[in-house]
Kinemage of the C-alpha trace (Angstrom):
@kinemage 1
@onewidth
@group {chain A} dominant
@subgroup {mainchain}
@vectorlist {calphas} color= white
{ca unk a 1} P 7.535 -144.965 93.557
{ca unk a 2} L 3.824 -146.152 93.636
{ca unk a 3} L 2.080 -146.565 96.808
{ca unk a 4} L 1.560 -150.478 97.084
{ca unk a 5} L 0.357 -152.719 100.331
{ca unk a 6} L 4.347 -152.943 100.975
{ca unk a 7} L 3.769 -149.324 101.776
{ca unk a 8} L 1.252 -149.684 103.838
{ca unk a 9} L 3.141 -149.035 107.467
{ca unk a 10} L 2.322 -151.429 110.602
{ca unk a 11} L -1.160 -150.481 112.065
{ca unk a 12} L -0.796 -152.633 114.969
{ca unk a 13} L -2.528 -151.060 117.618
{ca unk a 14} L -5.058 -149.069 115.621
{ca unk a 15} L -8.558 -149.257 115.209
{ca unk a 16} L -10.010 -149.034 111.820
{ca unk a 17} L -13.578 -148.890 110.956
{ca unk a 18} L -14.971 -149.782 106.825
{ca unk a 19} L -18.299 -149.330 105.938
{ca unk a 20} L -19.426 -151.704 103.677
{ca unk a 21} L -16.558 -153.758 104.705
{ca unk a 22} L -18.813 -157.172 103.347
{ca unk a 23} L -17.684 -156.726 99.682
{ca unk a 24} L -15.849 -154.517 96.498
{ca unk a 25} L -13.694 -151.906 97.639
{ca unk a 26} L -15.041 -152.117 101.461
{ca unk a 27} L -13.525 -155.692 101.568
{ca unk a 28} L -10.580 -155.002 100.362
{ca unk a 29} L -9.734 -152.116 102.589
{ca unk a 30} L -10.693 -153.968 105.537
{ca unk a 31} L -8.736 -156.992 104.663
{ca unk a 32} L -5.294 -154.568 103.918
{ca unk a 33} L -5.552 -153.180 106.952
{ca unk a 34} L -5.980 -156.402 109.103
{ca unk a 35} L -2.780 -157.872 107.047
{ca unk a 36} L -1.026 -154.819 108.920
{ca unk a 37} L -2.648 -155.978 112.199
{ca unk a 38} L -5.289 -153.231 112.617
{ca unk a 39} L -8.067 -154.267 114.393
{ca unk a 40} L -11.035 -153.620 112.095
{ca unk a 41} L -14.580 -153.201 112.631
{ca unk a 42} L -17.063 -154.060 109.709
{ca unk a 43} L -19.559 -152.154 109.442
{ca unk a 44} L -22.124 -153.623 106.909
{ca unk a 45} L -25.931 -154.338 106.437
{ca unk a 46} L -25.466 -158.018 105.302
{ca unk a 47} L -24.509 -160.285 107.893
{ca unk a 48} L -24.672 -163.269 105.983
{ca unk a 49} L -22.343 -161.775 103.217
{ca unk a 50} L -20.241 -160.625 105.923
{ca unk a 51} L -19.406 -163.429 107.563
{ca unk a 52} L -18.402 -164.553 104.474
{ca unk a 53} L -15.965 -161.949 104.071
{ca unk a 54} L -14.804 -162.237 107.390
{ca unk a 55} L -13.851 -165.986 106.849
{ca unk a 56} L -11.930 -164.823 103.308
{ca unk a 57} L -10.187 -162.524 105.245
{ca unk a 58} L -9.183 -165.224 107.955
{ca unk a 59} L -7.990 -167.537 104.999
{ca unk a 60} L -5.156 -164.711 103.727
{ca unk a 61} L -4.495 -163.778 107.434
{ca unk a 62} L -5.210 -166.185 110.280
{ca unk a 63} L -4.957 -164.107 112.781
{ca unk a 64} L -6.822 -160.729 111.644
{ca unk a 65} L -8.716 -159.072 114.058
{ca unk a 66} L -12.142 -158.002 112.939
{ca unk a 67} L -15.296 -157.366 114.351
{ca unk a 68} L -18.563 -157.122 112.845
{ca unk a 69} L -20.941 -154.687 113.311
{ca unk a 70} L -24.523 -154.544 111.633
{ca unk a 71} L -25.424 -151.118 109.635
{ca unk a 72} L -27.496 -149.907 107.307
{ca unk a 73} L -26.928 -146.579 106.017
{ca unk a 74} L -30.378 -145.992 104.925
{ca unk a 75} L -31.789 -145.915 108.479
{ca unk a 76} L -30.997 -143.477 110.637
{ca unk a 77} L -31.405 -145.518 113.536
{ca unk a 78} L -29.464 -147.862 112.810
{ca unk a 79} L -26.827 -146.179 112.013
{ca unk a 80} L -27.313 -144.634 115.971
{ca unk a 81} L -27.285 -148.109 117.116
{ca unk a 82} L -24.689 -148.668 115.284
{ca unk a 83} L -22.384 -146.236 116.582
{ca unk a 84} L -23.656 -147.019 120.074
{ca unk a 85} L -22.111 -150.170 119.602
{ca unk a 86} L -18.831 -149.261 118.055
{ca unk a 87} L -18.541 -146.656 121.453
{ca unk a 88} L -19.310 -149.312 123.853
{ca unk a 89} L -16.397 -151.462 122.865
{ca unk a 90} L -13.845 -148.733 121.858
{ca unk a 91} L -12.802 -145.386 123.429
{ca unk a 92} L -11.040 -143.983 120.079
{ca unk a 93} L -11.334 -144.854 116.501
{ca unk a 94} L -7.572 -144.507 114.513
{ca unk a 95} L -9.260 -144.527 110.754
{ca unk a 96} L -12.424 -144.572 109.222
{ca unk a 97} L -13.348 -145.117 106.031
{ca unk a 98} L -16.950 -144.032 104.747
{ca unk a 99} L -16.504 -146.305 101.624
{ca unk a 100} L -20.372 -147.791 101.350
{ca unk a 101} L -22.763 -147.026 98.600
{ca unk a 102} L -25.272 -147.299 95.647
{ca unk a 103} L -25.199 -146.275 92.164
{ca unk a 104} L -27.232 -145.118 90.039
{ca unk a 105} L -30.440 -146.420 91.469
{ca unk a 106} L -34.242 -146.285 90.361
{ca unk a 107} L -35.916 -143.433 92.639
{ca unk a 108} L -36.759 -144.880 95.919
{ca unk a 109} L -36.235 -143.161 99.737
{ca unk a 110} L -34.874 -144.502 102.479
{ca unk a 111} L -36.481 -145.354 105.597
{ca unk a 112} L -36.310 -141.718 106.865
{ca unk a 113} L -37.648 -140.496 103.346
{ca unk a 114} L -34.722 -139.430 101.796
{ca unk a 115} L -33.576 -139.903 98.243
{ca unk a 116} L -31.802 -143.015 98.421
{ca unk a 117} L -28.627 -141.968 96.779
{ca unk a 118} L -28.157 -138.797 99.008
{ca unk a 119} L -29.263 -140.332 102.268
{ca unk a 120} L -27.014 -143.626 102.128
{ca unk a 121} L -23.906 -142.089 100.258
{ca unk a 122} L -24.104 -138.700 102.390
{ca unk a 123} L -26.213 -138.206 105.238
{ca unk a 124} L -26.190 -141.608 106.377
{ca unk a 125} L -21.996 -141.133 106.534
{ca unk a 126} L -22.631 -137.814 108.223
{ca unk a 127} L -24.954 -139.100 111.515
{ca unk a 128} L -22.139 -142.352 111.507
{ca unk a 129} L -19.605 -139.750 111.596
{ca unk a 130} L -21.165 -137.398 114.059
{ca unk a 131} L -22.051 -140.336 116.078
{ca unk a 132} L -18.210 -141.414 116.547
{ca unk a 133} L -16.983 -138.023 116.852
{ca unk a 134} L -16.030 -138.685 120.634
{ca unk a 135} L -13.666 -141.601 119.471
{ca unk a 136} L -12.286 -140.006 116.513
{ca unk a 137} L -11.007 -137.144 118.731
{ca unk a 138} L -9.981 -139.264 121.224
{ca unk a 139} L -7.519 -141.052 118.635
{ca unk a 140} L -3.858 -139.623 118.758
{ca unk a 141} L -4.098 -138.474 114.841
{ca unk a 142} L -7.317 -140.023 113.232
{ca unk a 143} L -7.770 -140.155 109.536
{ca unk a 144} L -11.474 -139.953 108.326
{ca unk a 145} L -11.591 -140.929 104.616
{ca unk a 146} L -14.445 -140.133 102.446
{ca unk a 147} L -14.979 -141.957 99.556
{ca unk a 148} L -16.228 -139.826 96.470
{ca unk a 149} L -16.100 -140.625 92.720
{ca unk a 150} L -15.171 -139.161 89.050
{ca unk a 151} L -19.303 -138.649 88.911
{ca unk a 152} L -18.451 -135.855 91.306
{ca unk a 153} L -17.616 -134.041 88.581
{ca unk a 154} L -21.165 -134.247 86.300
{ca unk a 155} L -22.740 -133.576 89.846
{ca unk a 156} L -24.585 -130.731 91.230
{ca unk a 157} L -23.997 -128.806 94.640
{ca unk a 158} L -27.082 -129.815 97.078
{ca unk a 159} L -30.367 -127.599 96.771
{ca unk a 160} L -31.460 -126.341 100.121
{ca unk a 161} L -34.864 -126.437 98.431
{ca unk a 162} L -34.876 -129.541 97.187
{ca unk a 163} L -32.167 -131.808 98.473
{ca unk a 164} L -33.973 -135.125 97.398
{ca unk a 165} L -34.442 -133.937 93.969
{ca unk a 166} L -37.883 -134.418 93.934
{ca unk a 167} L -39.652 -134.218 90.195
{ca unk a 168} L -36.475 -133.979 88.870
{ca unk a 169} L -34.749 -137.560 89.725
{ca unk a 170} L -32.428 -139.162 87.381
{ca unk a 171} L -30.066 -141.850 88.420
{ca unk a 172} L -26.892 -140.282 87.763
{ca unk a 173} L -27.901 -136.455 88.665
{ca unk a 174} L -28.829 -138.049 91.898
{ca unk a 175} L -25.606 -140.019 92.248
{ca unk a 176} L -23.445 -137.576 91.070
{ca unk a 177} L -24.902 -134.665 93.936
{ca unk a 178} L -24.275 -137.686 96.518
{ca unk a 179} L -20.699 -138.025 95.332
{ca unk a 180} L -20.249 -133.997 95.332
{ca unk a 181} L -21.359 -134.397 98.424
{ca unk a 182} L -18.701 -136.658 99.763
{ca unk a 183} L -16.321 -134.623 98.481
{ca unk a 184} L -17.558 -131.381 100.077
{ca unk a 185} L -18.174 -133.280 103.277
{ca unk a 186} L -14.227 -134.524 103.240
{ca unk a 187} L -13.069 -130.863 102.918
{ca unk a 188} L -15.707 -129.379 105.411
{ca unk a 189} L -14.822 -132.020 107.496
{ca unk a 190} L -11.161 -131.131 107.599
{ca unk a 191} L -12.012 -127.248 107.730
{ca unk a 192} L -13.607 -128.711 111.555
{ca unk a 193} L -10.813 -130.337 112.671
{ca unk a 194} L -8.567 -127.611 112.042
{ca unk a 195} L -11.071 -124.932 113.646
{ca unk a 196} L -10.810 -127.328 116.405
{ca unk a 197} L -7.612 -127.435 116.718
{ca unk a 198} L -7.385 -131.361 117.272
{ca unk a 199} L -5.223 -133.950 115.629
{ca unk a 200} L -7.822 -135.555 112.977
{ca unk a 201} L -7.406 -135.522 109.583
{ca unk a 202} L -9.967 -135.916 106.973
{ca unk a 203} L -9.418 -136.864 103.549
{ca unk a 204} L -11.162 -137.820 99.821
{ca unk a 205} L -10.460 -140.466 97.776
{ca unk a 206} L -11.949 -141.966 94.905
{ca unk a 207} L -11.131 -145.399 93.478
{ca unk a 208} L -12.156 -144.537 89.313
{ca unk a 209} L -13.492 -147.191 87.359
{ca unk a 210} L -12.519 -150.589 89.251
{ca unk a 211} L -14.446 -153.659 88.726
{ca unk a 212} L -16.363 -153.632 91.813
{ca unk a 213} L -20.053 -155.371 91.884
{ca unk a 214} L -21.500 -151.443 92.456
{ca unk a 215} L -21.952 -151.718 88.686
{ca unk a 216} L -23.376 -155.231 88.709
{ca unk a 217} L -25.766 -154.556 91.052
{ca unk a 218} L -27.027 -150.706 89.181
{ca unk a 219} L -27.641 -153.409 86.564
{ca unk a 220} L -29.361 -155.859 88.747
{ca unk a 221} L -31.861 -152.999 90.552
{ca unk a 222} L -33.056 -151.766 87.165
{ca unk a 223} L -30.758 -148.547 87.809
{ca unk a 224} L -28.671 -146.161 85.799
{ca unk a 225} L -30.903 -146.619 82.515
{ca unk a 226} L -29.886 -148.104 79.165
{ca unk a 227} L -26.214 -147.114 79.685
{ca unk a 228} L -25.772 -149.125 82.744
{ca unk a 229} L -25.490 -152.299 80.973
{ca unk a 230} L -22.019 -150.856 79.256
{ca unk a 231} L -20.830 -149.010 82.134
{ca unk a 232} L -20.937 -152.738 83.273
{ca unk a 233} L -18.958 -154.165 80.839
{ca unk a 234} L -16.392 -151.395 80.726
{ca unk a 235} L -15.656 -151.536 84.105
{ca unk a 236} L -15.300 -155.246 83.774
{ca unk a 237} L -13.484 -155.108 80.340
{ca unk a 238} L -10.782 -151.941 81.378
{ca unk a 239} L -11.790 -151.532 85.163
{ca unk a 240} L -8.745 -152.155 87.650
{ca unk a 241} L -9.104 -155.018 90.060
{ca unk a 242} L -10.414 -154.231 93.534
{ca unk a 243} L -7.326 -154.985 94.749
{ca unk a 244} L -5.885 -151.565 92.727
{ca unk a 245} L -9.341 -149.411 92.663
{ca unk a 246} L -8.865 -149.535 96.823
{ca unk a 247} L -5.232 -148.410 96.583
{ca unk a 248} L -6.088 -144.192 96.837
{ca unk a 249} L -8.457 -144.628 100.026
{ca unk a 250} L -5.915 -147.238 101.768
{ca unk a 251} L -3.535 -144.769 100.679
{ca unk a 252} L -5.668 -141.478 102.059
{ca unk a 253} L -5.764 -143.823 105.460
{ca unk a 254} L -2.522 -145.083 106.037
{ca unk a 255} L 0.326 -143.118 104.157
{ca unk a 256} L 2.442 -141.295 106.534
{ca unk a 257} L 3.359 -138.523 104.080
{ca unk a 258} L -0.579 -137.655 103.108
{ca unk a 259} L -2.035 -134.930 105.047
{ca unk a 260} L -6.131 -133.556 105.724
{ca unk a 261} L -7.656 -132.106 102.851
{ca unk a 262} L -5.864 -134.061 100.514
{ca unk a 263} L -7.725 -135.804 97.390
{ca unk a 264} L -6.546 -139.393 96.353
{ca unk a 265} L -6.866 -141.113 93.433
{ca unk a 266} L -5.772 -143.052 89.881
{ca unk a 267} L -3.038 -141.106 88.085
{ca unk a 268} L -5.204 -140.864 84.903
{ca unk a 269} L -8.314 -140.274 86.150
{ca unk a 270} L -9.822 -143.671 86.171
{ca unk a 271} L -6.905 -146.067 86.364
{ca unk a 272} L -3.315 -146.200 87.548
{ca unk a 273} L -1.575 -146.250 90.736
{ca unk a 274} L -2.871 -144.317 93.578
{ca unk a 275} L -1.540 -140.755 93.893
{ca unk a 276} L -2.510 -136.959 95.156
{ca unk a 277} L -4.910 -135.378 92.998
{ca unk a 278} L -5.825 -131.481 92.915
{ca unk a 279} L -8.500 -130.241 95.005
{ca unk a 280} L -10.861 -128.358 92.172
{ca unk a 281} L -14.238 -126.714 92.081
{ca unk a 282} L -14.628 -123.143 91.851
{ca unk a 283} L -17.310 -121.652 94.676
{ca unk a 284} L -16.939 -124.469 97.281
{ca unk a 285} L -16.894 -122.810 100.407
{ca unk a 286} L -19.814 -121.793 99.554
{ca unk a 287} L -21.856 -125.191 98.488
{ca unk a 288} L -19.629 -126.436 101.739
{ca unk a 289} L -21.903 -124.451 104.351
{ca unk a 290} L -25.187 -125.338 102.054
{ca unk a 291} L -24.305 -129.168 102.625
{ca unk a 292} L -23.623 -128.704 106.226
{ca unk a 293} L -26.897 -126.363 106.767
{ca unk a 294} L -28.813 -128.656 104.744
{ca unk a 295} L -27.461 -132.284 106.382
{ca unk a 296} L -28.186 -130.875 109.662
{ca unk a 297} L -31.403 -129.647 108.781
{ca unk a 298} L -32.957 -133.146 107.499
{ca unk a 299} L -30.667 -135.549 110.225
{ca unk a 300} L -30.991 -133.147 113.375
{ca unk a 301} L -27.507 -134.121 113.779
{ca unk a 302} L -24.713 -131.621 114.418
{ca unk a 303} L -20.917 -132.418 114.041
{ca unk a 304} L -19.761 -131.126 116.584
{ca unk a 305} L -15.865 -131.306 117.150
{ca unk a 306} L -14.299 -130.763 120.205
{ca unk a 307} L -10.750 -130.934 121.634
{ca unk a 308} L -10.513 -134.027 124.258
């Protein structure tokens, strides 16, 4: 039987957190898991767009409970700030989802002068997670959901040496490392808790090609070179809705039957309902203590997991 919203159990009580909860897959999450009365913070950059989203989500549910919170994952402060925040007002975080990101992007850095791709897909997700550490813990089983992609498979494991890929950028070797990245992260992460010996869970998802505006806006920033344009109009052509490319990382969160380490998404690769998918890649212990070395190296922040 395919895992629908109807399947989605009662998260009253709960408290979810979405990055890039202001749009695409981010909006949808968030507004599934306020429909099954989890309070939900928003984590976004965009204020304006997320008040937006915050009033569509009121119009399908009246009485969601959201919060919004300002972040953008290209600055390591705010991201600290951010977190700060999210502490002051809650003691214990039941599910987050590190769903934000950019595709495919022309070679910039971020503020901290990382490659844009790796700082706001990975690292960025790493400090935020390391930051709320304390409240994940502090949940009676949290679920930390990392969201990856099928470009995880074209990408490369991070180079100590050269992590930001510089003289050797291209849009799609850069976002393919982030989304390796995510993926190793979600697995690492899990390999933590269970040294740990706490209750968290961390899993992967990834939502194939859904008809989100990530591809719209690759287009719009010049990014992803002269394929972009059709990777565009596939995704709008034979992409799933939203509503279906969010299914595998709702899924990762909420179903009572998934477990940490697990991989979610489509059935055939890029579309279909949202099922378990084999955990691949030959030699990733391995690239899995690079990415931690190297993410702690260029953040100076640890994750550091500890029993409550």
């Amino acid at each position: 039987m395919a895992f629908t919203v109807d399947s989605v159990p009662d998260l009253t009580g709960r408290v979810a957190l979405v990055t890039g909860a202001n749009g695409g897959l981010g909006l949808e999450t968030a507004a599934v898991f306020a429909s099954k009365g989890a309070h939900v913070v928003m984590a976004m950059r965009d204020q304006e767009k997320g008040a937006r989203a915050i009033a569509g989500i009121r119009e399908q549910t009246p009485a969601a409970s959201l919060e919004a919170v300002e972040l953008d994952l290209a600055s390591q402060a705010s991201i600290v700030e951010a977190a700060a925040a999210v502490l002051r007002d809650h003691d214990r975080i039941d599910i987050l989802v590190n769903n934000a990101g950019v595709m495919a992007t022309p070679e910039r850095r971020t503020v901290d002068g990382y490659e844009m791709q790796f700082g706001v897909n990975h690292l960025g997700h790493w400090t935020l997670t390391a930051h709320l550490m304390p409240a994940l813990v502090a949940a009676p089983a949290a679920r930390v959901v990392s969201v990856s992609s099928t470009a995880h498979h074209m990408g490369r494991a991070v180079d100590p040496g050269n992590p930001h890929l510089e003289g050797r950028y291209e849009p799609w070797r850069a976002y393919g490392q982030s989304k390796l990245a995510n993926y190793h992260f979600g697995l690492g992460l899990q390999r933590e808790f269970e040294r740990a010996g706490v209750r968290a869970q961390s899993l992967i998802a990834h939502p194939g090609l859904s008809h989100s505006d990530l591809q719209t806006t690759t287009v719009a920033e010049g990014g992803g070179g002269p394929m972009a344009p059709f990777f565009a109009w596939l995704a709008a052509r034979a992409g799933m809705e939203v509503a279906d490319g969010a299914m595998p990382q709702i899924r990762a969160a909420t179903d009572p039957a998934a477990r940490g380490g697990e991989f979610y998404g489509p059935r055939f690769m890029n579309n279909g309902p949202a099922v378990r998918r084999p955990v691949l890649r030959p030699g990733r212990e391995r690239a899995i203590a690079t990415l931690w070395a190297v993410s702690e190296r260029e953040t100076g922040v640890p994750i550091v997991v500890e029993a409550s």
